[in-house]
N, C-alpha and C positions, 0 to 999 in steps of 0.2 A: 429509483428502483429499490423494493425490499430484497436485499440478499441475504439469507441467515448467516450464510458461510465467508462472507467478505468483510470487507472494512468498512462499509457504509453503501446503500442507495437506497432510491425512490422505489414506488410499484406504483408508475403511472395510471398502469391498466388495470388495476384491484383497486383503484384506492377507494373510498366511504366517502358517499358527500353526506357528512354531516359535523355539526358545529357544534359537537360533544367535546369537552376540554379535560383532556386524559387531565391526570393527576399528577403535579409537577413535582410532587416527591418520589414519585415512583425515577427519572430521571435522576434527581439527588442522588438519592440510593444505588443505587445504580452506576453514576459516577464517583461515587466513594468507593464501591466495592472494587471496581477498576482500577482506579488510582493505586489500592492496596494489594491487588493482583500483579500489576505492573511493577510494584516494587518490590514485590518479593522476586520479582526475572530478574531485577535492576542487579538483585542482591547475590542471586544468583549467577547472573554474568560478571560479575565482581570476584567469581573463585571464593564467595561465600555460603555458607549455609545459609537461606533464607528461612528458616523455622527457630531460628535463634534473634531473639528481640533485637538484643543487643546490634545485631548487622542491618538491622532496618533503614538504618539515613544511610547506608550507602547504596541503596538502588533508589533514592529519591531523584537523585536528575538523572536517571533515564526513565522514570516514569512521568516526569514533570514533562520531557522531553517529546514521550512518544504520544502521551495526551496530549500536548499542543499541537502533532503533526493533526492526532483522528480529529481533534476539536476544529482545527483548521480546516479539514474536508467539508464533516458537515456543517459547520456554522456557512463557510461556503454556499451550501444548494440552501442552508434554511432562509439567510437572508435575501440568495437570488430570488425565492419562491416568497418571500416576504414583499419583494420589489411589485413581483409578478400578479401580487393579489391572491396568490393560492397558501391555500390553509394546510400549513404541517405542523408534525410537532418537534418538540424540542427534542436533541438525540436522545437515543437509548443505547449507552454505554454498556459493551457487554465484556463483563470478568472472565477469566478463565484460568482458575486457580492452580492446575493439573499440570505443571510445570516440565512434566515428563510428556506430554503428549502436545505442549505448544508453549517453548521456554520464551515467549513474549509477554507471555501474561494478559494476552486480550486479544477476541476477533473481531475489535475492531468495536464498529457503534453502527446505529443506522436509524434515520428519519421515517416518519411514515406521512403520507399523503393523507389530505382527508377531503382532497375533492378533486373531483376525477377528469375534468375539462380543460384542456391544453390549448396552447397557441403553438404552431411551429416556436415563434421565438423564445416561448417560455419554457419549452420542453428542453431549447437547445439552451440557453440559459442557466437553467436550473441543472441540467445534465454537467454542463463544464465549468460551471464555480466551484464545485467541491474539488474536483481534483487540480484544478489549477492552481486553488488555494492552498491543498496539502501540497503540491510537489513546490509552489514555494515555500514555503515552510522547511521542506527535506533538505533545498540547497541551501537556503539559510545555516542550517543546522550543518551541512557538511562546512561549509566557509567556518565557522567556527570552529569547527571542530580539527581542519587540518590548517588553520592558523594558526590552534592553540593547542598542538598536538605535545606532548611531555615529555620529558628525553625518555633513552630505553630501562634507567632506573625502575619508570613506572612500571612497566612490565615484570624487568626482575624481581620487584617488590611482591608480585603475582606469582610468577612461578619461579623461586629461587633457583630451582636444577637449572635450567637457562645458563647463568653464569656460566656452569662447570660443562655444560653438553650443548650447550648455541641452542638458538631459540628456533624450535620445534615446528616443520611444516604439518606436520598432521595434527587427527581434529574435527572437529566441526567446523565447514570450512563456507563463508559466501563466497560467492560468485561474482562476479566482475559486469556491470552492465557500462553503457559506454562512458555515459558523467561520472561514473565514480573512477574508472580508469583514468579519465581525463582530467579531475581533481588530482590523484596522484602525481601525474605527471608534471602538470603544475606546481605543487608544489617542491618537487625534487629539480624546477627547473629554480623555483624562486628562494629556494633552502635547500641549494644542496647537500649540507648536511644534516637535515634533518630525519628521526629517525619514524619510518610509517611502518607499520605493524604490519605484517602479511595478513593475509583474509583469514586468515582461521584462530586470528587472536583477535582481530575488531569490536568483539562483544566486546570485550574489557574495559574499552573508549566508546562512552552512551552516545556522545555525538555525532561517530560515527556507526554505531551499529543503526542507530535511529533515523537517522538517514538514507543509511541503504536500505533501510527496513520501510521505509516512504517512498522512498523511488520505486522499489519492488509494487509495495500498496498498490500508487500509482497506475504505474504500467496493467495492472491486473485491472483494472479498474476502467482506464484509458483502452480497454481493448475494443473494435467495434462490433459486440455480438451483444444480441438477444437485450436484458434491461439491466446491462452493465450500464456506467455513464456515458464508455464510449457507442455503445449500440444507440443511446438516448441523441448522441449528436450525431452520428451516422443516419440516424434514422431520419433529424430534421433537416441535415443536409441533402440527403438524395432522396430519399421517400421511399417507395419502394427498391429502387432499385438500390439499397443497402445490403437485401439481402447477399449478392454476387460478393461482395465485401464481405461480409459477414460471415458464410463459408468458405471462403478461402482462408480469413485466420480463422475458422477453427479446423482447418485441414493442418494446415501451418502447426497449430498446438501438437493436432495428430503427431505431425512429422517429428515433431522435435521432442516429443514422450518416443515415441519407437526407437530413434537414435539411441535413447537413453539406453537401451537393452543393449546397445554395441560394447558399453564397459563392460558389460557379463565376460565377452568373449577378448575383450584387447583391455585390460584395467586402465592399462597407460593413455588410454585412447577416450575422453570427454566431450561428445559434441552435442549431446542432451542430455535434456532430464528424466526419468521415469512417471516423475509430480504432476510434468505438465498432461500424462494422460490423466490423471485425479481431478485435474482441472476441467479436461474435456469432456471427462463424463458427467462432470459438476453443469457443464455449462449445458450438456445436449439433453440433460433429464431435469434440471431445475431451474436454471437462468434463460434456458434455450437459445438456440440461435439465431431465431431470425425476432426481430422487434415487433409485437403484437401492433396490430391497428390500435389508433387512440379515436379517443373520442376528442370531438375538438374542431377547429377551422384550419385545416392545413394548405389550404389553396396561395396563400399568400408566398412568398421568398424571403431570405434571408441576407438581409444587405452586408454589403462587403466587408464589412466588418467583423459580423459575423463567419463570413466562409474565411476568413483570414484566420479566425481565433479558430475553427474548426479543423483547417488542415495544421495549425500550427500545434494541436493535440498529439495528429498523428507524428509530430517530428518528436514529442514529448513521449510517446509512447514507446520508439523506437530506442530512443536516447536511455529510457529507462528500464526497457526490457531486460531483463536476465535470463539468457538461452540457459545456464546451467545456474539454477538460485540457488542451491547450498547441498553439501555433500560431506559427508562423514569417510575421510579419507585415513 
């Protein structure tokens, strides 16, 4: 799906048959400007000025980082659809220089289709390589990063007040989805003295912010509506009847945006987000909800393997959900 607003998909149902060969430095370009997008967040989430040269190589491994999650998505669907015989192209990495309006420094990339003829398997395929690929990548990157997490020096080195006043719950603060709760706890079972940073200093460790910043990806991506990835294997799982699915999460997003209005009236009180309705209106006016007819041969089924890797999306989806993804407390 082509999404503008996401981190990557196809547009099954738009796509061009034809065997026109964009220009592969339009891509280059493009993944340069990212690369230097992404490191000015790095540098940024370092408690540095990012418009100061000098603090440039310190936001290089979380840009190194979060381009290996996006590259990992879509190299993902490019080589499933290279398997498949269908003609894409190479990603289109997109910058996002505006630090104050998206402190990641990129929305992400996205493939475009250039022929428009699907097989059930290919659809379903091509749909759940990319995010299977990025969300291993994100645990990777989590494993790493709360193995090799730094004592609380690292921090104070950040915010010196710390020492004299304890380290600061408010902030810019993520949100807890269930694998990264469950990495903590692991490791305060396997270290217990080890020192993990509350959610609303994470940026400061790329490994970890980039991680839960792929799980999130993920899960947004893994949802099964309209020509997300997961609507793409939704779709070649049940066929029509995806749609009954398909509205129920976005009733679901409803739900859990409205919640978000309950902190106006109880602060102390967090059980949504407000975001998730920016999502829903994202998905019912541009992604849509229910998955377009393809053109193609769908009559066939998808062998057990297939439905194995397809329900084990949705355990993937849940796992990485974040009912409340980040709050300025």
């Amino acid at each position: 799906m082509q999404n503008k607003t996401d981190l990557s998909e196809f547009d099954f149902h738009t796509a061009e048959n034809t065997k026109k060969k964009s220009p592969v430095y339009i891509n280059i370009l493009l993944f340069i400007a990212t690369f230097f997008t992404t490191t000015l967040a790095g540098v940024a989430w370092s408690n540095q000025d990012p418009y100061q040269l000098e603090n440039f190589t310190t936001g290089i491994t979380y840009s190194v980082l979060i381009m290996l999650v996006i590259s990992a998505h879509e190299f993902g669907h490019y080589f499933a659809a290279r398997i498949h015989k269908v003609n894409v192209t190479l990603p289109y990495y997109i910058p996002f220089p505006f630090l104050f309006l998206n402190p990641f420094g990129t929305m992400g990339a996205l493939i475009k289709m250039k022929s428009g003829t699907q097989t059930r398997n290919s659809l379903f395929d091509i749909g759940i390589a990319g995010p299977i690929a990025g969300w291993i990548a994100s645990l990777i990157i989590l494993i790493i990063g709360f193995s090799t997490l730094p004592p609380i020096d690292y921090l104070y080195n950040i915010h010196p007040e710390y020492r004299d006043w304890g380290i600061s719950t408010k902030g810019l603060t993520f949100g807890y989805n269930l694998i990264f709760f469950l990495f903590e706890k692991i490791t305060h079972f396997f270290s217990p003295g080890a020192f993990i940073p509350p959610m609303n200093e994470i940026y400061h460790y790329p490994f970890l912010v980039v991680g839960w910043f792929g799980l999130l990806v993920t899960a947004l991506n893994m949802m099964p509506v309209g020509q997300l990835d997961g609507g793409h294997i939704s779709y070649a799982m049940f066929g029509d009847k995806h749609k009954i699915l398909a509205r129920l999460v976005f009733l679901m997003l409803v739900l859990f945006g409205v919640l978000g209005f309950v902190e106006l009236l109880f602060p102390d009180l967090r059980i949504g987000s407000i975001n998730w309705l920016v999502w829903a209106v994202l998905i019912f006016f541009v992604i849509k909800i229910e998955h377009p007819p393809l053109i193609g041969d769908f009559s066939g089924k998808l062998d057990s393997r297939r439905i194995f890797l397809g329900w084990f999306s949705f355990i993937i989806l849940i796992s990485s959900f974040c009912p409340i993804p980040i709050t300025d407390l």
